[in-house]
DSSP file (Angstrom, degrees, kcal/mol; ACC not computed):
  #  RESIDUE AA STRUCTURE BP1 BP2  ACC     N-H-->O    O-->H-N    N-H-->O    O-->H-N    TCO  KAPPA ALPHA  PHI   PSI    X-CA   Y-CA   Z-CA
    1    1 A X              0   0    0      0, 0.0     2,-0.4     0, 0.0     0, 0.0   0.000 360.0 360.0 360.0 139.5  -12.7    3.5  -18.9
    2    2 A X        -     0   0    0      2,-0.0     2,-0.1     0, 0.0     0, 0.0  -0.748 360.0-142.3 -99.8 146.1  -16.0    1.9  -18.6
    3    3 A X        -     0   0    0     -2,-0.4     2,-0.5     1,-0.0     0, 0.0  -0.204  15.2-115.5 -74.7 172.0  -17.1    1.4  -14.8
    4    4 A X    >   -     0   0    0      3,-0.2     3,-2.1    -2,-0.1     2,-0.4  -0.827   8.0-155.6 -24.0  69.2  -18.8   -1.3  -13.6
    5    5 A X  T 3  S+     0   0    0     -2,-0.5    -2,-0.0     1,-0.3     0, 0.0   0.611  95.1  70.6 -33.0 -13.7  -22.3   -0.4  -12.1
    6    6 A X  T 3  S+     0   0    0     -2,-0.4    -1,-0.3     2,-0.0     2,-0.2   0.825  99.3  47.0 -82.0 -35.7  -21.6   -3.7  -10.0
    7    7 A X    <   -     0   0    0     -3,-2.1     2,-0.2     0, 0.0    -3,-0.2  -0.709  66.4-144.4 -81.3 158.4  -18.9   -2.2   -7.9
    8    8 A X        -     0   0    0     -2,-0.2     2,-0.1     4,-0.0    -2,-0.0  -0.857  18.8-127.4-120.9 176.8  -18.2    0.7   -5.9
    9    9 A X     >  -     0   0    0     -2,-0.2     4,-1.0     1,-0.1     0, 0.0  -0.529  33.9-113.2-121.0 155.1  -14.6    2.7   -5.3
   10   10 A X  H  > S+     0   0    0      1,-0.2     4,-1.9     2,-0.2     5,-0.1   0.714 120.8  59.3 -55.8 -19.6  -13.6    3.3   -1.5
   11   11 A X  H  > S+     0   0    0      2,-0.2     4,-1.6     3,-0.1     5,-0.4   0.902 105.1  50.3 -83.1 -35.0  -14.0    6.9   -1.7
   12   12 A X  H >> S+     0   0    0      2,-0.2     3,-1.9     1,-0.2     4,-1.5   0.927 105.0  57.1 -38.7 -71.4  -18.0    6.0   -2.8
   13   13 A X  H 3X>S+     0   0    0     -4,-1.0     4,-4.5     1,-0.3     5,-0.6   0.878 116.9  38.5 -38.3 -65.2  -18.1    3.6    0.5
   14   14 A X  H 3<5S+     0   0    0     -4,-1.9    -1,-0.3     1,-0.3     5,-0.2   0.900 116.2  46.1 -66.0 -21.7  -17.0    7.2    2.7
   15   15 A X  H <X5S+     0   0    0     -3,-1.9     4,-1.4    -4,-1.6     8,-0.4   0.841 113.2  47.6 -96.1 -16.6  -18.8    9.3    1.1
   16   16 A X  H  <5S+     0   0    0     -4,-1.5    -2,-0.2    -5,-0.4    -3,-0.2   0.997 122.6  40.6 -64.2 -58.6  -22.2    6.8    1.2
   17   17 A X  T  <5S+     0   0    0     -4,-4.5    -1,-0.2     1,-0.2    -2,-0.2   0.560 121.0  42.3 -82.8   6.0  -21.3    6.3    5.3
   18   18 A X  T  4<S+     0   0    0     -5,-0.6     2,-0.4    -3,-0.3    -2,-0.2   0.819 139.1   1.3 -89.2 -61.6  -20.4   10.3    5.8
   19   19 A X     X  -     0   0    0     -4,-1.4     4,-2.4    -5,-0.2     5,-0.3  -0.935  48.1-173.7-143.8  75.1  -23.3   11.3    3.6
   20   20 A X  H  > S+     0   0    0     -2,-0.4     4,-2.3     1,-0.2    -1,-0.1   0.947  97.2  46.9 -53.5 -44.2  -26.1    9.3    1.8
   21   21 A X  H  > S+     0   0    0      1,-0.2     4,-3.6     2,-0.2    -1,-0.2   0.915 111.8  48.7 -42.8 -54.1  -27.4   12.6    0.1
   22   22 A X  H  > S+     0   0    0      1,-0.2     4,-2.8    -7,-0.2    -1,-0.2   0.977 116.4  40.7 -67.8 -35.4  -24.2   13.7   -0.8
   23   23 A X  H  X S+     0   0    0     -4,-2.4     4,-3.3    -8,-0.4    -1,-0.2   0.919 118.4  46.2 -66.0 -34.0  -23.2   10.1   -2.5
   24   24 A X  H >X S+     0   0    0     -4,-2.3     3,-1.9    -5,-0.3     4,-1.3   0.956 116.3  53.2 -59.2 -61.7  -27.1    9.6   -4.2
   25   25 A X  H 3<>S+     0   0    0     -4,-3.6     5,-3.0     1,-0.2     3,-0.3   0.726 113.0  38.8 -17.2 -58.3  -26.1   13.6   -5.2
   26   26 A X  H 3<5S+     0   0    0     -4,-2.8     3,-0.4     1,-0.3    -1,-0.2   0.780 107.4  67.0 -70.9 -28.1  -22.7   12.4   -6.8
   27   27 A X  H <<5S+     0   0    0     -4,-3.3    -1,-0.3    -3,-1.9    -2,-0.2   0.579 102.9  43.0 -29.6 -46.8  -24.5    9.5   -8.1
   28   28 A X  T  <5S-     0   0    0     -4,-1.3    -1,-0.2    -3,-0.3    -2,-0.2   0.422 122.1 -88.3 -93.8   0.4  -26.8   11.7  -10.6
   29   29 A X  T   5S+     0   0    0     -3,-0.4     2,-0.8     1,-0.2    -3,-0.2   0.208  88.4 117.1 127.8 -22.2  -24.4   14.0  -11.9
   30   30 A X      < -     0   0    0     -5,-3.0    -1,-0.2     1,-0.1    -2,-0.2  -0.815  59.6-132.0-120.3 120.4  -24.0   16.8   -9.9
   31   31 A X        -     0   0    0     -2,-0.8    -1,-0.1     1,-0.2    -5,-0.0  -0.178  17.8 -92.6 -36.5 127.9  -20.4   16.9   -8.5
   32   32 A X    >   -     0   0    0      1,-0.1     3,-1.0     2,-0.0    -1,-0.2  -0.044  16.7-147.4 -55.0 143.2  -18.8   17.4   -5.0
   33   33 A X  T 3  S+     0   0    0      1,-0.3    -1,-0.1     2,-0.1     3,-0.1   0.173  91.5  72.2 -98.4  35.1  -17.9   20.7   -4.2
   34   34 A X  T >   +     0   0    0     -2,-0.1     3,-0.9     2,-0.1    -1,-0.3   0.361  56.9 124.5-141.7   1.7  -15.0   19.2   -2.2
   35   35 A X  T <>  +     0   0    0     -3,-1.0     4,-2.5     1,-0.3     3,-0.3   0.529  69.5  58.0 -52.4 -21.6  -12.6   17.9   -5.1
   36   36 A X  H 3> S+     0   0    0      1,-0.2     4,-1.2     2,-0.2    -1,-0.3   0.926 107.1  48.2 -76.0 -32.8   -9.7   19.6   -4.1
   37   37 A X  H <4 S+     0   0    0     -3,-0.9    -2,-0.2     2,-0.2    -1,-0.2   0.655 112.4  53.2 -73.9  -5.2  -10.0   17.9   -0.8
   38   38 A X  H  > S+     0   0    0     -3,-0.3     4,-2.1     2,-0.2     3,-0.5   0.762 102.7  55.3 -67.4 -49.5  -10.5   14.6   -2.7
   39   39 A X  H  X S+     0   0    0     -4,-2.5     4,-0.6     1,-0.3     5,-0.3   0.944 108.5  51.0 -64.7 -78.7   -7.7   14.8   -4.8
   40   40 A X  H >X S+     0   0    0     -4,-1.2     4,-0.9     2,-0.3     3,-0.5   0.370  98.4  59.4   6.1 -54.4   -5.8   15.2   -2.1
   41   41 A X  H >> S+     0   0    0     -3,-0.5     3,-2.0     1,-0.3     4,-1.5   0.988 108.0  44.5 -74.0 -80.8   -6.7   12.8   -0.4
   42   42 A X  H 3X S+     0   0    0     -4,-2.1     4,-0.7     1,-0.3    -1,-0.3   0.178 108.6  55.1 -54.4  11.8   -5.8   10.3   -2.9
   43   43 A X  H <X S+     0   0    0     -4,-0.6     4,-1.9    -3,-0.5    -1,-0.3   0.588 107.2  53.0 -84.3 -27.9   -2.5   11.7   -3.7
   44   44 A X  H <X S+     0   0    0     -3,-2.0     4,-2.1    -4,-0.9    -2,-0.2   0.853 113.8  51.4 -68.1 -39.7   -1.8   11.4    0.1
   45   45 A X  H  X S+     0   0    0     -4,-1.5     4,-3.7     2,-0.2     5,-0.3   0.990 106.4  41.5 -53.3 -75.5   -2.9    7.7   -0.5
   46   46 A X  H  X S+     0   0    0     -4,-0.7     4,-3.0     1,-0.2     5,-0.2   0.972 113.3  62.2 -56.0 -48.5   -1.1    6.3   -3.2
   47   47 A X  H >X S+     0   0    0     -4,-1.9     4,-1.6     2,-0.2     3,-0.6   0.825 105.8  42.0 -33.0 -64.5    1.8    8.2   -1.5
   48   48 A X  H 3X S+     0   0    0     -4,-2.1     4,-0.5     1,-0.3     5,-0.3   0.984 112.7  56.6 -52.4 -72.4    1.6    6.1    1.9
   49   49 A X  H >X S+     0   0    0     -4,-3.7     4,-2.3     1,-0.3     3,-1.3   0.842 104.0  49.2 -63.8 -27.2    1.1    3.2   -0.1
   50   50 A X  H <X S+     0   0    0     -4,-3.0     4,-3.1    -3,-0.6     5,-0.3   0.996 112.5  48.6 -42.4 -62.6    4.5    3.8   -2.1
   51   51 A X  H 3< S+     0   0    0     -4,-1.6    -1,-0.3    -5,-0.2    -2,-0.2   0.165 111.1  53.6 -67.1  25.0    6.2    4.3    1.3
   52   52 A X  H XX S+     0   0    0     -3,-1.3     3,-2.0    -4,-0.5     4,-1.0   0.676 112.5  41.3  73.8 -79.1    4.4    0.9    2.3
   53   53 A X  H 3X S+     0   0    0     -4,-2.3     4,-1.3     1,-0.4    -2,-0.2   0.611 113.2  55.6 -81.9 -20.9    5.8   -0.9   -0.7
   54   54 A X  H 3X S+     0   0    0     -4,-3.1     4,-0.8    -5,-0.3    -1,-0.4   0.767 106.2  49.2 -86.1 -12.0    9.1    0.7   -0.2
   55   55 A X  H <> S+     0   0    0     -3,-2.0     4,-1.3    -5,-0.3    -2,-0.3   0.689 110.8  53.7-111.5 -18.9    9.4   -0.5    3.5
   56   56 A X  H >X S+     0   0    0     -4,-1.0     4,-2.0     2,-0.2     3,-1.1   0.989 101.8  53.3 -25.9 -73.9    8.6   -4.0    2.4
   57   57 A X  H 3X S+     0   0    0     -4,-1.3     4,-1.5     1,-0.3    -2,-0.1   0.632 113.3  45.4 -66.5 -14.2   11.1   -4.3   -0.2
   58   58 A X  H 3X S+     0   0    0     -4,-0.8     4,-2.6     2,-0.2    -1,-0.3   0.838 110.4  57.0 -80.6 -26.5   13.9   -3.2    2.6
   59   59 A X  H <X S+     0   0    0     -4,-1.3     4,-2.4    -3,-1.1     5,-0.3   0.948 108.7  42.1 -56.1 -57.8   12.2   -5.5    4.7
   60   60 A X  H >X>S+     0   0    0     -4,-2.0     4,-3.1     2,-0.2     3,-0.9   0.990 113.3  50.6 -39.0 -88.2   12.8   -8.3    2.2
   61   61 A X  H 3X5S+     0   0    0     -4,-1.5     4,-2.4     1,-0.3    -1,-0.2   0.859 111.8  50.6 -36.7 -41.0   16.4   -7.4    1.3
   62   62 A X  H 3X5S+     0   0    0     -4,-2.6     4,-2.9     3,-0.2     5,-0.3   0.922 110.6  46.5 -52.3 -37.2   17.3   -7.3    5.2
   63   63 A X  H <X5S+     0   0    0     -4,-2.4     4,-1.7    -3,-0.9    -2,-0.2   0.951 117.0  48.4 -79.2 -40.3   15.8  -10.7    5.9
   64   64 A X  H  X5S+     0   0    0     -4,-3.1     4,-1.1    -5,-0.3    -1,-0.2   0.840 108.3  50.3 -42.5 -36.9   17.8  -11.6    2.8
   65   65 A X  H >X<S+     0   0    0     -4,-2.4     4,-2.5    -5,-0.5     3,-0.8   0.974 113.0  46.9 -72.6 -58.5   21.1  -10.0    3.9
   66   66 A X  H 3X S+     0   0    0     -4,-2.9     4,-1.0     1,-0.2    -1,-0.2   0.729 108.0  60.4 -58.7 -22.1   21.0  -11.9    7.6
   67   67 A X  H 3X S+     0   0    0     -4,-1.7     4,-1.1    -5,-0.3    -1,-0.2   0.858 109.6  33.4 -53.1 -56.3   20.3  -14.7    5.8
   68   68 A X  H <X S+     0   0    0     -4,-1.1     4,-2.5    -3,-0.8    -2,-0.2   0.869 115.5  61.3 -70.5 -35.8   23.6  -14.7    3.6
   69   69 A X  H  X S+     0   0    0     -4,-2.5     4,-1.4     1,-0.2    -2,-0.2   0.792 106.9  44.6 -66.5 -35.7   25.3  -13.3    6.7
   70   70 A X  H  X S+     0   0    0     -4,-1.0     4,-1.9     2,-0.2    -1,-0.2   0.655 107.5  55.8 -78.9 -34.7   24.3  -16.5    8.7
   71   71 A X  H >X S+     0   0    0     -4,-1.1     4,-1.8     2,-0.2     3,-0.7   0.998 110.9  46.4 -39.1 -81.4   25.3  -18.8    6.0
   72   72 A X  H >< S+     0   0    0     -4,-2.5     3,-1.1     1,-0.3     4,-0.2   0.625 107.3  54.1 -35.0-108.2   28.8  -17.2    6.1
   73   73 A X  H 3X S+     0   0    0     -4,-1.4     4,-1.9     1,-0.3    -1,-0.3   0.174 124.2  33.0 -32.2 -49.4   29.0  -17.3   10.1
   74   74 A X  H XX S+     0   0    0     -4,-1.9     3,-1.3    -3,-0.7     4,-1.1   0.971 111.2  54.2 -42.1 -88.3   28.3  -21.2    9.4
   75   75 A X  H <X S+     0   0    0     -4,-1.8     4,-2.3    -3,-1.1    -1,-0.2   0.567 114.0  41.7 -96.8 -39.4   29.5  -21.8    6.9
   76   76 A X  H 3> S+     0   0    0     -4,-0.2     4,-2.7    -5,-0.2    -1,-0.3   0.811 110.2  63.4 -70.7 -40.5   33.2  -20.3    8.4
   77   77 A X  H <X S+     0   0    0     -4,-1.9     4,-1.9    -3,-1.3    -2,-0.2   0.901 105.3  42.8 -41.5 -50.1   32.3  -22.1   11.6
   78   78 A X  H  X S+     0   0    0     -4,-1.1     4,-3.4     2,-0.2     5,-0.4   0.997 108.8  57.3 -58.7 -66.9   32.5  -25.4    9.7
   79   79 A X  H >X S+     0   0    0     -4,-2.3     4,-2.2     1,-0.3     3,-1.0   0.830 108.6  46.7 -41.1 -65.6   35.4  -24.5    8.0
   80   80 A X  H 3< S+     0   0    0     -4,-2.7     4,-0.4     1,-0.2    -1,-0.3   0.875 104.5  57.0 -51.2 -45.6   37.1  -24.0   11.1
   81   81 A X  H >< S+     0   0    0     -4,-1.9     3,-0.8    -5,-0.2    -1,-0.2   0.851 108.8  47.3  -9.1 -58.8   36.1  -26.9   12.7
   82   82 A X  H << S+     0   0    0     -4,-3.4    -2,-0.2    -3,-1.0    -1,-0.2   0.852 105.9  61.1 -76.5 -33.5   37.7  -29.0    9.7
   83   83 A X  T 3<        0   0    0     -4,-2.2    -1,-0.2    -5,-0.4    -2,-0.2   0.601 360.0 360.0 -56.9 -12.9   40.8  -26.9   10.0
   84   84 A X    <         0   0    0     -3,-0.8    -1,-0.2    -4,-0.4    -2,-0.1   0.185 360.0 360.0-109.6 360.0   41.3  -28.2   13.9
């Protein structure tokens, strides 16, 4: 995939504000000696952001569920009402 000289990745941004050297360094070729603790680090990431996007989508479905639930309780409220 071709990059885009126009942007930079977040993990550039940290390593540019940890380390200017080390970023110009990675910048010319010569590779961090620190990749296993990179990778990491971005498998730790997209994890989190899965459990993120999983605690949304329960969030959603609850608001949905109390939603229908409140309908009913109205909607049986009326009905009893009319029943009277």
């Amino acid at each position: 995939m071709r990059r885009d000289d126009r942007f930079i990745s977040a993990s550039e941004i940290g390593t540019w504000c940890y380390c200017k050297k080390a970023w110009h360094l990675s910048q010319s070729g010569y590779p961090s000696s620190l990749t296993e603790e990179r990778v990491a680090g971005i498998q730790y990431h997209q994890s989190h952001n899965q459990d993120l996007r999983a605690a949304r989508q329960q969030h959603a479905i609850a608001r949905v569920v109390m939603l229908v639930c409140l309908l009913i309780l109205v909607m049986l409220g009326i009905v009893h009402s009319w029943s009277r």
